[in-house]
MDTraj code that builds the backbone (N, CA, C; nanometers):
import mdtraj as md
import numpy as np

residues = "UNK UNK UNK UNK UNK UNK UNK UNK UNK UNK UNK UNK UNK UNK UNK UNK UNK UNK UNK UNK UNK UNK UNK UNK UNK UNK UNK UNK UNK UNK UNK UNK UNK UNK UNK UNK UNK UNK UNK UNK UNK UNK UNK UNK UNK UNK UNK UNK UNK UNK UNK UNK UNK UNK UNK UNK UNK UNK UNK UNK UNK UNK UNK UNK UNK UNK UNK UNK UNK UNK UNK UNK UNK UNK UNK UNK UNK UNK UNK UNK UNK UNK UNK UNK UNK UNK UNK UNK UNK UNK UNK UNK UNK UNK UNK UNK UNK UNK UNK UNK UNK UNK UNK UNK UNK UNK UNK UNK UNK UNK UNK UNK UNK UNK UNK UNK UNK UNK UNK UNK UNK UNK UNK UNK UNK UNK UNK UNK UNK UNK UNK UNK UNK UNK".split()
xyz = np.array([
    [0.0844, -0.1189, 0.0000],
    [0.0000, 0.0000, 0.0000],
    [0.0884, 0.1245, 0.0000],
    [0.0960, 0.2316, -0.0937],
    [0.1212, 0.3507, -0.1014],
    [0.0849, 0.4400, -0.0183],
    [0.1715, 0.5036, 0.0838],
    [0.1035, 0.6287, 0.1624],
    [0.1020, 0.7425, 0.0874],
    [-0.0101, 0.7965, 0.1127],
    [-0.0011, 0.9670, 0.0921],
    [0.0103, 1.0239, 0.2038],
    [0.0841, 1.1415, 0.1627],
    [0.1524, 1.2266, 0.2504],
    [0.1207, 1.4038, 0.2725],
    [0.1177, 1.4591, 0.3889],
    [0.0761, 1.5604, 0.4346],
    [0.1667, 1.6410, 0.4293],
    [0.1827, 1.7736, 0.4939],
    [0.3340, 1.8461, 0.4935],
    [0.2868, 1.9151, 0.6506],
    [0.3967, 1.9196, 0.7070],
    [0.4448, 1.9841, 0.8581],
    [0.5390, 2.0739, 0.7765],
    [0.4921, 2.1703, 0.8438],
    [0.5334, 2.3275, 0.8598],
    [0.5974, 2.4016, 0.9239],
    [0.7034, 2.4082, 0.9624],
    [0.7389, 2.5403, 1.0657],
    [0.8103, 2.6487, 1.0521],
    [0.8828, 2.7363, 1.1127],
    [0.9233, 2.8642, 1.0873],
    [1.0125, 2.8422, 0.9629],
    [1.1146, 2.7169, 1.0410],
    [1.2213, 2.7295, 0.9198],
    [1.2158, 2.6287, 0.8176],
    [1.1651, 2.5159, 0.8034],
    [1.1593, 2.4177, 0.7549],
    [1.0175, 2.3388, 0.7174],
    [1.0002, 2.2420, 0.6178],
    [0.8955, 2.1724, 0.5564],
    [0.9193, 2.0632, 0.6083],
    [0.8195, 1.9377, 0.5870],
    [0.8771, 1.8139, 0.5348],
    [0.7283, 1.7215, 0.4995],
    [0.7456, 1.6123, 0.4331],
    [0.6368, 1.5279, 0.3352],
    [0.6593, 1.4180, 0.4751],
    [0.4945, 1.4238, 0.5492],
    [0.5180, 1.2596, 0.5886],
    [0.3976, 1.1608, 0.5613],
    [0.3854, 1.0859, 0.5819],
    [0.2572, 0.9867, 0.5834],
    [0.1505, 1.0697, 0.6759],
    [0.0337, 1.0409, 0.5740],
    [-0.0672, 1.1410, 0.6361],
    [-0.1476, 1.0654, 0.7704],
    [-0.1308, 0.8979, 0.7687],
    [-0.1826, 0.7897, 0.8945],
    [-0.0649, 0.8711, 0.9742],
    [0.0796, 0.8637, 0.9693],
    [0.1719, 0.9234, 1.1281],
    [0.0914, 1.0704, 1.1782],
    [0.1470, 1.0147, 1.3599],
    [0.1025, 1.1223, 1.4215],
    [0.2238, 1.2179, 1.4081],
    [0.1772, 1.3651, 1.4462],
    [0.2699, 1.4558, 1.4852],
    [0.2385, 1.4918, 1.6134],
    [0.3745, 1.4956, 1.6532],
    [0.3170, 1.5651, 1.7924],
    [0.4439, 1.7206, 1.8312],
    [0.3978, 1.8290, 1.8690],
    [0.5042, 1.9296, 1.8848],
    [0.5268, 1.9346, 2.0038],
    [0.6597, 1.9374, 2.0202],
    [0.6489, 1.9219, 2.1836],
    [0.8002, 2.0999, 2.1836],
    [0.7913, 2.1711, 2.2567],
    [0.8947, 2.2627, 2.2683],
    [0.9526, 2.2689, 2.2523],
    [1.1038, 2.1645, 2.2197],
    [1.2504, 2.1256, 2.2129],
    [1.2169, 2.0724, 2.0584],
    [1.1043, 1.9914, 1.9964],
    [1.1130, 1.9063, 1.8736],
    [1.0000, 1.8869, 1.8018],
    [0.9896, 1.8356, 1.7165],
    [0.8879, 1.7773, 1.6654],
    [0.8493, 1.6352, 1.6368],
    [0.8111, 1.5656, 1.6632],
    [0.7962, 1.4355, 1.6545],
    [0.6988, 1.3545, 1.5397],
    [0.7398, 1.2719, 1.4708],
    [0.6580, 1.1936, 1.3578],
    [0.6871, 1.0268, 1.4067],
    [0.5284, 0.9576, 1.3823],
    [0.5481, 0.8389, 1.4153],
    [0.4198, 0.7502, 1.3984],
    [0.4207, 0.6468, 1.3293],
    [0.2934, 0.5908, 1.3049],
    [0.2262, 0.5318, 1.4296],
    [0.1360, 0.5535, 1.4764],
    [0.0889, 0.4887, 1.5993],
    [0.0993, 0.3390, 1.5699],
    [0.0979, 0.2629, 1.5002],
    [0.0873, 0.1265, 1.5014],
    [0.2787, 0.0765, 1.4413],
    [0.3411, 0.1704, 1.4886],
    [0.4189, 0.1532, 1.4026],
    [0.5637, 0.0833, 1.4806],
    [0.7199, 0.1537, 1.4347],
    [0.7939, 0.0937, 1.5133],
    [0.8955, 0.2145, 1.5788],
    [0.9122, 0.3125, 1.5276],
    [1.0364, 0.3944, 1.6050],
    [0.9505, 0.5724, 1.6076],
    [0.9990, 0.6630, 1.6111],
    [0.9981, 0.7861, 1.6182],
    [1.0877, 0.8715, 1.5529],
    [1.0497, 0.9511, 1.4548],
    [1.1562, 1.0550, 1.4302],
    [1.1457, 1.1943, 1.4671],
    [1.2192, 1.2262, 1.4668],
    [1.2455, 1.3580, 1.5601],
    [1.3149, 1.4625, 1.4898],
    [1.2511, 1.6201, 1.4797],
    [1.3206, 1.7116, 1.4429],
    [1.3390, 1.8555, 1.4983],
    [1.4707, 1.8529, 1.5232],
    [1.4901, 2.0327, 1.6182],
    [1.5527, 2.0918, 1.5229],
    [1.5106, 2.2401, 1.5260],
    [1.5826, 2.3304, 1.5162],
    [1.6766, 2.4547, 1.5154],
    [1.7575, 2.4842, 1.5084],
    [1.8695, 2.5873, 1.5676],
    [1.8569, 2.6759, 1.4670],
    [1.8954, 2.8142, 1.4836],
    [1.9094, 2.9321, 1.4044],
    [2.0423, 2.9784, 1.4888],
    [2.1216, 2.9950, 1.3652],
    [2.2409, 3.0755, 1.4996],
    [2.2836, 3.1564, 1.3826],
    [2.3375, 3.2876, 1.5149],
    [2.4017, 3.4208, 1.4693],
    [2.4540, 3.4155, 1.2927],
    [2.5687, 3.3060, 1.3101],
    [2.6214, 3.3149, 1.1651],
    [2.6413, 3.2042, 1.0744],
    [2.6883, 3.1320, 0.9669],
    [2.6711, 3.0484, 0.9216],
    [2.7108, 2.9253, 0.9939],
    [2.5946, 2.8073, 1.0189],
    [2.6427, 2.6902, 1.0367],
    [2.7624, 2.6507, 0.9472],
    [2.8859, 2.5959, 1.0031],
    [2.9848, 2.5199, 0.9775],
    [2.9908, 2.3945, 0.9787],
    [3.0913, 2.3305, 0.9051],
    [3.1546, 2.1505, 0.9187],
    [3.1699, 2.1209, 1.0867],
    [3.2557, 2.2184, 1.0918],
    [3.2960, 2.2051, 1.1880],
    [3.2018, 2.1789, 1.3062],
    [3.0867, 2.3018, 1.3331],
    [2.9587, 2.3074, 1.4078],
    [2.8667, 2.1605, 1.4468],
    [2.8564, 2.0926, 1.2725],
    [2.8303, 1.9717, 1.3072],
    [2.9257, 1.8337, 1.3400],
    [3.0296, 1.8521, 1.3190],
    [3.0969, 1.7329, 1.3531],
    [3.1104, 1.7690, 1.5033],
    [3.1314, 1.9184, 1.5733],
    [3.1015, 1.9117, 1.7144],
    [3.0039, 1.8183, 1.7527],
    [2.8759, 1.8783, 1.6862],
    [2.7863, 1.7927, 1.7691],
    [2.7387, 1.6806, 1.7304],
    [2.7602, 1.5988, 1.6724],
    [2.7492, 1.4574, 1.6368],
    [2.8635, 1.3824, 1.6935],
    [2.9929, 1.4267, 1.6951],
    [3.0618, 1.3525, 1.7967],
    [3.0275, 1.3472, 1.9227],
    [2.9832, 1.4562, 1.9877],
    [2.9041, 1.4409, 2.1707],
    [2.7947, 1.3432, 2.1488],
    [2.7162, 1.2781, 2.0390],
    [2.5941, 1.2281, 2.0436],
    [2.6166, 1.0460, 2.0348],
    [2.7443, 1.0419, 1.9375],
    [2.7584, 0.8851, 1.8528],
    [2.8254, 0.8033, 1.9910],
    [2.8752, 0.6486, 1.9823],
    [2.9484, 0.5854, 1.9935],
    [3.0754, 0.6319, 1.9298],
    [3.1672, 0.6460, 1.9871],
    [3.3450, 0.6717, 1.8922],
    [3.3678, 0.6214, 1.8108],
    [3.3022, 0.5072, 1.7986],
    [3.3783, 0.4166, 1.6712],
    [3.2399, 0.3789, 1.5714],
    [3.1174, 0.4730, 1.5584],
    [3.0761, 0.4909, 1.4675],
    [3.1056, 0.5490, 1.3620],
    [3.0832, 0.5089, 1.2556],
    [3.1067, 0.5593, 1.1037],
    [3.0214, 0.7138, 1.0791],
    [3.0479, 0.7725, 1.0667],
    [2.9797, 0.9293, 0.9993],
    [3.0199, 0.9748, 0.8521],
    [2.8800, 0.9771, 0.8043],
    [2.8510, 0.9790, 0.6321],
    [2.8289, 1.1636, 0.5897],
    [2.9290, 1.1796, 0.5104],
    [2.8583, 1.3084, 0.4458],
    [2.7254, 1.2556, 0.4054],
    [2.6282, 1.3555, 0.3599],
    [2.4800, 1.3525, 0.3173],
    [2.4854, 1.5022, 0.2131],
    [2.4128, 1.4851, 0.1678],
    [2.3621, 1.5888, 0.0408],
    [2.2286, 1.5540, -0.0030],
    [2.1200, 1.6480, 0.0957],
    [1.9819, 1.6648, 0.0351],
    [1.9602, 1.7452, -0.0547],
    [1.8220, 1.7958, -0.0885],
    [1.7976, 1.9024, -0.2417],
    [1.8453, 2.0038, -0.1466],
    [1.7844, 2.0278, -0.0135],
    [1.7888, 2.1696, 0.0530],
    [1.9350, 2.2002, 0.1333],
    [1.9736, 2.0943, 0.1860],
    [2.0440, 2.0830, 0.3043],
    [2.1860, 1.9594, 0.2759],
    [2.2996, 2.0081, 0.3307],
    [2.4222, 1.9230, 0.3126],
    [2.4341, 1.8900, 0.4816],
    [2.5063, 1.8121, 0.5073],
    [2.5434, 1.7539, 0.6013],
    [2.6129, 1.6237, 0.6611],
    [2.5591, 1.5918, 0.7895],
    [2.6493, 1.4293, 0.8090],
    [2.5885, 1.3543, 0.8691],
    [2.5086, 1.2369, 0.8771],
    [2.4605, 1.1149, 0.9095],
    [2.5344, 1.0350, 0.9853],
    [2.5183, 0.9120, 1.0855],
    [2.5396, 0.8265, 1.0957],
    [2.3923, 0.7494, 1.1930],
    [2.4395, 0.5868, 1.1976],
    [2.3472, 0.5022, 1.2648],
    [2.4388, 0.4080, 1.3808],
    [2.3799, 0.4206, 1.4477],
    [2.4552, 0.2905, 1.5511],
    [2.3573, 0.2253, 1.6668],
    [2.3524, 0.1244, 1.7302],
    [2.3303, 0.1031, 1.8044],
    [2.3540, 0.1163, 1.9528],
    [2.2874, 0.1998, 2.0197],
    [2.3261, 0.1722, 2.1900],
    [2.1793, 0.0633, 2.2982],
    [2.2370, 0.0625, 2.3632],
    [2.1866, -0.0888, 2.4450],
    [2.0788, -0.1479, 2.3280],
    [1.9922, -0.2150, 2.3234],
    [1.8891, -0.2600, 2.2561],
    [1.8133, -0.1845, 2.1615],
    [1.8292, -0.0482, 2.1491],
    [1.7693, 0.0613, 2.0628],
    [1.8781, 0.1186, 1.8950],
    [1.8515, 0.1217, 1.8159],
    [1.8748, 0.1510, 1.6739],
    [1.8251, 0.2832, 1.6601],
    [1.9668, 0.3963, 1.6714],
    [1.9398, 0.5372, 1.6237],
    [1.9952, 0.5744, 1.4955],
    [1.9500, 0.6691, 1.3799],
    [1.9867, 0.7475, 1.2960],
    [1.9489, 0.8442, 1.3426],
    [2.0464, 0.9260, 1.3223],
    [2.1032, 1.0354, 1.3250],
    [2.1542, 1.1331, 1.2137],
    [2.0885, 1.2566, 1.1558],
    [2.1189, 1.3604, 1.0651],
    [2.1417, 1.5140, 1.1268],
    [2.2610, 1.5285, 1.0838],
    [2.2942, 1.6764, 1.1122],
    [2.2890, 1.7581, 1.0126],
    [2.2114, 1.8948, 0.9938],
    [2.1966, 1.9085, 0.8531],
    [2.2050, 2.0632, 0.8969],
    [2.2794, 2.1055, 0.7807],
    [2.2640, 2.2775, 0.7671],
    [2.2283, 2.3412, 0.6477],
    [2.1924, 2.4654, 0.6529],
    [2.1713, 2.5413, 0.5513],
    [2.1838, 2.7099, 0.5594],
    [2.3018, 2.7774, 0.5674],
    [2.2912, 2.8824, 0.5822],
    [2.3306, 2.9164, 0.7459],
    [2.2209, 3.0152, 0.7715],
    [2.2748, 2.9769, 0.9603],
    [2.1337, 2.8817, 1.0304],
    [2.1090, 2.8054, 0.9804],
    [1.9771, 2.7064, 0.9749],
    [2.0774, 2.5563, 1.0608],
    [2.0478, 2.5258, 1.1621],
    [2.1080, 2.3662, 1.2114],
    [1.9447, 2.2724, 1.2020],
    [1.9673, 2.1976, 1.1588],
    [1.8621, 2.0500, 1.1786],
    [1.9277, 1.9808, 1.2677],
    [1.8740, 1.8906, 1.3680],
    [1.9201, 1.7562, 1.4237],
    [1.8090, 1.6736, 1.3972],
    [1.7943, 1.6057, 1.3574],
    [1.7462, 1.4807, 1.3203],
    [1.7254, 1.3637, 1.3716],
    [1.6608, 1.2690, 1.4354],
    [1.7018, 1.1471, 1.4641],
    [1.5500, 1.0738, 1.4271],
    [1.6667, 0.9242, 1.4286],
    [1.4876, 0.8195, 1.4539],
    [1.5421, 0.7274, 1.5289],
    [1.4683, 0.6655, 1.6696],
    [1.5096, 0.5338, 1.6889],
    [1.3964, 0.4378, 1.7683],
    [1.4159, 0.3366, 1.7042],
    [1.3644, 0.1918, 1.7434],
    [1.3958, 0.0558, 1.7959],
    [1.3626, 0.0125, 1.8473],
    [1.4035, -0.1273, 1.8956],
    [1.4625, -0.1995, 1.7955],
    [1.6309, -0.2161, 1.8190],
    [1.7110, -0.2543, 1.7372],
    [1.6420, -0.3901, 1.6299],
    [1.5733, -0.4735, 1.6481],
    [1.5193, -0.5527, 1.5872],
    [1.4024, -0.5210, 1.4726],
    [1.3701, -0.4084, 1.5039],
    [1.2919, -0.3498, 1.4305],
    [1.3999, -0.2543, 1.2810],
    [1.5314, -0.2110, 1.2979],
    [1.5741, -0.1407, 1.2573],
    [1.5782, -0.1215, 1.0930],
    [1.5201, -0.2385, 1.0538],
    [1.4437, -0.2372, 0.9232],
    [1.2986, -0.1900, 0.8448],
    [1.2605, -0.2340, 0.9531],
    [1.0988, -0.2001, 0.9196],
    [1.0530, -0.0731, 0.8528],
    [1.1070, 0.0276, 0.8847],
    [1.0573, 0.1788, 0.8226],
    [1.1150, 0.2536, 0.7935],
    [1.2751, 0.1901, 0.7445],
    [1.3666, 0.2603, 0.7050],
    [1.3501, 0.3389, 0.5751],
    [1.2825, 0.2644, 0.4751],
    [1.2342, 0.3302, 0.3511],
    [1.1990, 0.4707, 0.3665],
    [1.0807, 0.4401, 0.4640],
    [0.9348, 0.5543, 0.4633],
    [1.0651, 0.6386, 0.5264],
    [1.1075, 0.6515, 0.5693],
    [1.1922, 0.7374, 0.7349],
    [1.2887, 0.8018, 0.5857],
    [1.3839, 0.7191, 0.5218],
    [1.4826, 0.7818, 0.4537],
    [1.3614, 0.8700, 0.3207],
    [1.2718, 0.8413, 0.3000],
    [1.1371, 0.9102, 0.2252],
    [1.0826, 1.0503, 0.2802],
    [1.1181, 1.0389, 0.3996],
    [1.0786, 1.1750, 0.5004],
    [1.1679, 1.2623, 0.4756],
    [1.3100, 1.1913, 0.5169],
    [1.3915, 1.3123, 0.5691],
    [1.4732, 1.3421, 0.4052],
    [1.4399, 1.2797, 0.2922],
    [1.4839, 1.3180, 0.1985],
    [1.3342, 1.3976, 0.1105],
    [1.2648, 1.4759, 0.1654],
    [1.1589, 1.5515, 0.1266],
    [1.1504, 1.6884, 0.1938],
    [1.2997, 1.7032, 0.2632],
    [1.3151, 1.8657, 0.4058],
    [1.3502, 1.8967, 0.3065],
    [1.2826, 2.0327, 0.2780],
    [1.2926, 2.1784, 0.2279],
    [1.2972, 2.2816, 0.3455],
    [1.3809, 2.3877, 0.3141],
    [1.3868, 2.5312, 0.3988],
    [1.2757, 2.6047, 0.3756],
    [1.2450, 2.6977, 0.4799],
    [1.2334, 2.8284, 0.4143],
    [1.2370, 2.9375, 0.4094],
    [1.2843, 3.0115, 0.3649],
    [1.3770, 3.1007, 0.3863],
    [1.3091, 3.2254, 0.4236],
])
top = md.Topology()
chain = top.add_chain()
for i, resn in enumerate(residues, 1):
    res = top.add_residue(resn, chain, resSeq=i)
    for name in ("N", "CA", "C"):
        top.add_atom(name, md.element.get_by_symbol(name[0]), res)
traj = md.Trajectory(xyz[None], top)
């Protein structure tokens, strides 16, 4: 079955999700997640003084990973940045750091490591549908 998809809105940013996931806004993030489903994704955002840097995000994705996780450049339509996935105790996180301008994204989704297949499609379908706006 094909989902159709809705759009979430906010100051700085878009994104396409399945119109069955809930949203929920909570102060710090935004949250997307199918109620019947398996993980949560999550999106904050930062505005700072002057242009997000490389540097800015490899700060903060190194405070977040395991050390000896792998970290992927990324290149969306809107947004460049750096990815990675790893596991801590029984749970399966991805993780996207994304900038645009002086615009920071953090990104994440995670699920019960056994699950870490299940909605990877739809999930990499989401976060490759973030548009800015400016």
């Amino acid at each position: 079955m094909k989902s159709k998809f809705s759009q979430y809105q906010s100051t700085f940013w878009k994104i396409n999700y399945p119109t069955e996931w809930v949203v929920e806004k909570h102060p710090e993030c935004v949250s997307f997640y199918a109620e019947d489903g398996f993980g949560a994704l999550q999106l904050s955002a930062y505005l700072k003084d002057e242009k997000v840097t490389k540097a800015d995000l490899d700060e903060l994705i190194n405070d977040e990973i395991p050390q000896e996780t792998q970290i992927n450049d990324i290149e969306l339509e809107a947004f460049t940045g750096i990815a990675a996935e790893f596991q801590y105790e029984n749970h399966f996180w991805r993780t996207w750091i994304l900038r645009k301008n002086k615009l920071l994204l953090y990104v994440t989704y995670n699920c019960e490591f056994e699950d870490r297949q299940l909605e990877r499609a739809i999930v990499n379908q989401i976060v490759n549908s973030l548009k800015s706006i400016n």
